[in-house]
C-alpha positions as YAML, in Angstrom:
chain: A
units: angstrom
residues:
- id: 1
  name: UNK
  ca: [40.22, 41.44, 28.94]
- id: 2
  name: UNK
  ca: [37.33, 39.02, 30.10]
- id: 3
  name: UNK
  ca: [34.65, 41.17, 32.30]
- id: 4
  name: UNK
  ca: [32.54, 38.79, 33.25]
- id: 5
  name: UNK
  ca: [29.45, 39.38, 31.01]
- id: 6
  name: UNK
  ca: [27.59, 37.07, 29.06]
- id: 7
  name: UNK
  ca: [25.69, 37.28, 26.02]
- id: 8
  name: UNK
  ca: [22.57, 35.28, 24.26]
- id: 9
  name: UNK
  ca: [20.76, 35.75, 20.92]
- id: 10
  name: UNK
  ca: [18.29, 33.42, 19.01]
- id: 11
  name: UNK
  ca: [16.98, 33.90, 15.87]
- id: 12
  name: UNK
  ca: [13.63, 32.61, 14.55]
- id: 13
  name: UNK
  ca: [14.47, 30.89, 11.05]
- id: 14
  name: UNK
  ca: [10.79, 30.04, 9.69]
- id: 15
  name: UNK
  ca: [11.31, 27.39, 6.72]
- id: 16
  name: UNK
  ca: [8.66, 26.89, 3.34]
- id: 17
  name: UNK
  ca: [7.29, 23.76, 3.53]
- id: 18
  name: UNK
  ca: [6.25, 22.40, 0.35]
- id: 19
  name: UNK
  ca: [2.27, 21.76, -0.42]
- id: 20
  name: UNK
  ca: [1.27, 18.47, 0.22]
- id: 21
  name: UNK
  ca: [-1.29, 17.68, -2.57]
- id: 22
  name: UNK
  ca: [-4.04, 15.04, -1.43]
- id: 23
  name: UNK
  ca: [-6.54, 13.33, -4.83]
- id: 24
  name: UNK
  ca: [-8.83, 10.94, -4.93]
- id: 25
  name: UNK
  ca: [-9.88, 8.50, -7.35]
- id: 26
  name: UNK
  ca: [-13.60, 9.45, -7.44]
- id: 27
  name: UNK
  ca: [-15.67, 13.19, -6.76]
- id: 28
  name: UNK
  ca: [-17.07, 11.04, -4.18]
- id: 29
  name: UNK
  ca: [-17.16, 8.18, -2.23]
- id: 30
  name: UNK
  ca: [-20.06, 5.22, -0.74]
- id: 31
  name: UNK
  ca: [-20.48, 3.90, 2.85]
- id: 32
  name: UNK
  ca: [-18.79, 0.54, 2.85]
- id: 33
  name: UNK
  ca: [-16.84, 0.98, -0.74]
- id: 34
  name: UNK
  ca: [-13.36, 1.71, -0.32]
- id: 35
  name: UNK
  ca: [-11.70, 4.19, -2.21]
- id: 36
  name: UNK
  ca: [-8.04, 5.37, -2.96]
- id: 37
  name: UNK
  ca: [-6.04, 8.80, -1.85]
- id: 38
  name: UNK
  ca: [-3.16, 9.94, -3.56]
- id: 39
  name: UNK
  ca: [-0.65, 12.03, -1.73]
- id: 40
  name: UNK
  ca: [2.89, 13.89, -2.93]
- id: 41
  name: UNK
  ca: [5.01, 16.60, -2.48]
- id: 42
  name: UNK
  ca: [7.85, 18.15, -4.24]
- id: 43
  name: UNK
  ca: [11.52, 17.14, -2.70]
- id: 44
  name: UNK
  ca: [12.73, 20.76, -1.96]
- id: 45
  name: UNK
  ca: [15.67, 19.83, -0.60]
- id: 46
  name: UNK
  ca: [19.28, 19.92, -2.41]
- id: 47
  name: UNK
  ca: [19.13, 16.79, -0.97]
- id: 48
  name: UNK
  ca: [17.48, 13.00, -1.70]
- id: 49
  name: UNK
  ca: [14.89, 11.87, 1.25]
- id: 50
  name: UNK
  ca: [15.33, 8.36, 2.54]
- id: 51
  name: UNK
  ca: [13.22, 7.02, 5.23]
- id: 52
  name: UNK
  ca: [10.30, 8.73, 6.79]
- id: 53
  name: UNK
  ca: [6.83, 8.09, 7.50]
- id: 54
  name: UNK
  ca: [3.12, 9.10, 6.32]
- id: 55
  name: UNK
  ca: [1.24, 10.18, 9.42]
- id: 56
  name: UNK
  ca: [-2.88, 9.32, 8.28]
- id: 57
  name: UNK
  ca: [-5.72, 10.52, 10.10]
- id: 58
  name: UNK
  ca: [-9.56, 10.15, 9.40]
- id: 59
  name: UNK
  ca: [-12.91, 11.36, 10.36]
- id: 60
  name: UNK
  ca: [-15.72, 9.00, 8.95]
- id: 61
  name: UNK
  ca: [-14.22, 6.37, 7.31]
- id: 62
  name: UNK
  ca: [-11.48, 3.12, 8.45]
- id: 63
  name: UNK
  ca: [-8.73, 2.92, 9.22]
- id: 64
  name: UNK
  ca: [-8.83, 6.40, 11.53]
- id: 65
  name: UNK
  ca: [-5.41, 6.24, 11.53]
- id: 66
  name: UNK
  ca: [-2.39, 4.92, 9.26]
- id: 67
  name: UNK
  ca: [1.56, 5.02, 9.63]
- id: 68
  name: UNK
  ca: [3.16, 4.72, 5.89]
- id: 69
  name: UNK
  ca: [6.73, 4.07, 5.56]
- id: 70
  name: UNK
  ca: [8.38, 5.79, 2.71]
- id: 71
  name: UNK
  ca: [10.29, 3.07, 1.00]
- id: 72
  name: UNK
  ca: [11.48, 5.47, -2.06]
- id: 73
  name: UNK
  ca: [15.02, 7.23, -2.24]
- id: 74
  name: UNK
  ca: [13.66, 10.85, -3.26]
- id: 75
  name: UNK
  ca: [16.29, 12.62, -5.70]
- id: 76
  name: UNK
  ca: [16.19, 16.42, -5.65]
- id: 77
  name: UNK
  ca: [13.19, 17.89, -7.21]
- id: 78
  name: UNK
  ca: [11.23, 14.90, -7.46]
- id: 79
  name: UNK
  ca: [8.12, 13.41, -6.44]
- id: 80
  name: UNK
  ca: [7.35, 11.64, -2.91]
- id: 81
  name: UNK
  ca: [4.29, 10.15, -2.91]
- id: 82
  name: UNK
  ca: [2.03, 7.09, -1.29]
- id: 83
  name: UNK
  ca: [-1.40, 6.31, -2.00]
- id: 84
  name: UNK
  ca: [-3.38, 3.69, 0.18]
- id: 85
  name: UNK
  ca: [-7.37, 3.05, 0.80]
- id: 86
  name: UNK
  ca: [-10.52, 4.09, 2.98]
- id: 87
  name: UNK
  ca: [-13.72, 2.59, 3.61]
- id: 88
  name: UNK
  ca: [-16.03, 5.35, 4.94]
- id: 89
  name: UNK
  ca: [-18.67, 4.00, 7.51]
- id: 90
  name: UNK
  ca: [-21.14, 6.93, 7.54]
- id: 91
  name: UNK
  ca: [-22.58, 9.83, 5.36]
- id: 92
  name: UNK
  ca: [-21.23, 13.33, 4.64]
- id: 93
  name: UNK
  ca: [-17.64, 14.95, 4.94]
- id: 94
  name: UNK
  ca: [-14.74, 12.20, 5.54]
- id: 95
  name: UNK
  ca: [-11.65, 14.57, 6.79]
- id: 96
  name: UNK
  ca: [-8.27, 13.31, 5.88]
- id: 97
  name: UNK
  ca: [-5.33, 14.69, 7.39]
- id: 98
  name: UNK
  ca: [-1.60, 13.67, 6.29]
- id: 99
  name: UNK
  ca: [1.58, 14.67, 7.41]
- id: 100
  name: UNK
  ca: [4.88, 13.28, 6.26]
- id: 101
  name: UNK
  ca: [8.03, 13.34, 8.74]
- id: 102
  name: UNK
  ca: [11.41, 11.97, 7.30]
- id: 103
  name: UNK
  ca: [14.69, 13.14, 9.13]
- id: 104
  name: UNK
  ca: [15.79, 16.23, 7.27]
- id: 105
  name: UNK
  ca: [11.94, 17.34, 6.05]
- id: 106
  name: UNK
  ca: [9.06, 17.55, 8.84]
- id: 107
  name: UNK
  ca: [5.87, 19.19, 9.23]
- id: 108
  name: UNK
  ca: [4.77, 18.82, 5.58]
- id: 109
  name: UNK
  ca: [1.41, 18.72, 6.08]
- id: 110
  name: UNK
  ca: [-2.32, 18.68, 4.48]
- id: 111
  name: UNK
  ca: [-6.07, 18.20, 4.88]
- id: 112
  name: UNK
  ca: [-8.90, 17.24, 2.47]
- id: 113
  name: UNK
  ca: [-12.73, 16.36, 2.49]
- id: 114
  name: UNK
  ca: [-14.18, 14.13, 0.73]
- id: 115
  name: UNK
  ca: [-18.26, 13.51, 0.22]
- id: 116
  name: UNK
  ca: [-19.67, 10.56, 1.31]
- id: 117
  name: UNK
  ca: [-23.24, 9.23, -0.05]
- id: 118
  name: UNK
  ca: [-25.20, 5.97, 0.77]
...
């Protein structure tokens, strides 16, 4: 017999993200020489990853911000990864931030400094 009453529940699911691990070719870098940054992740997903973008942002060096397609078809357990280049402009810490968005994986994200010297 229906009385009329209604019912709501939510649950809050929080998911592992995988580490996003940022390198760089050099300990450190020089105003005006551009270096390169490695980023990748581990494909966590019982899943492959197709699609998605690199989201780039950056404190002291050009470009301050980059969009990065991801080209690759990810299997299962395997690596997605990008690397591109910076020029930094001025001395001392050049923040990177990264975050990669694809749609069945978002929110992987990470940060790195790297020192800058004339």
């Amino acid at each position: 017999m229906e009385n009329g009453q209604r019912f709501a529940s939510y649950d809050t699911v929080d998911f592992q993200k995988p580490d996003l691990n940022m390198e760089t070719t050099r300990a450190e870098a020089r105003i005006g020489k551009d270096f390169e940054i490695k980023l990748s992740f581990e494909n966590p997903l019982p899943v492959q990853i197709t699609g998605g973008q690199w989201y780039i942002e950056t404190s002291g060096a050009n470009p301050k911000s980059k969009i990065i397609p991801n080209t690759a078809i990810v299997p299962e357990g395997k690596e997605v990864h990008t690397s591109f280049k910076l020029i930094p402009y001025r001395e001392g810490v050049c923040r990177v931030s990264a975050t990669f968005r694809a749609d069945m994986l978002s929110g992987v994200r990470g940060m790195g400094d790297i020192r800058v010297v004339e």
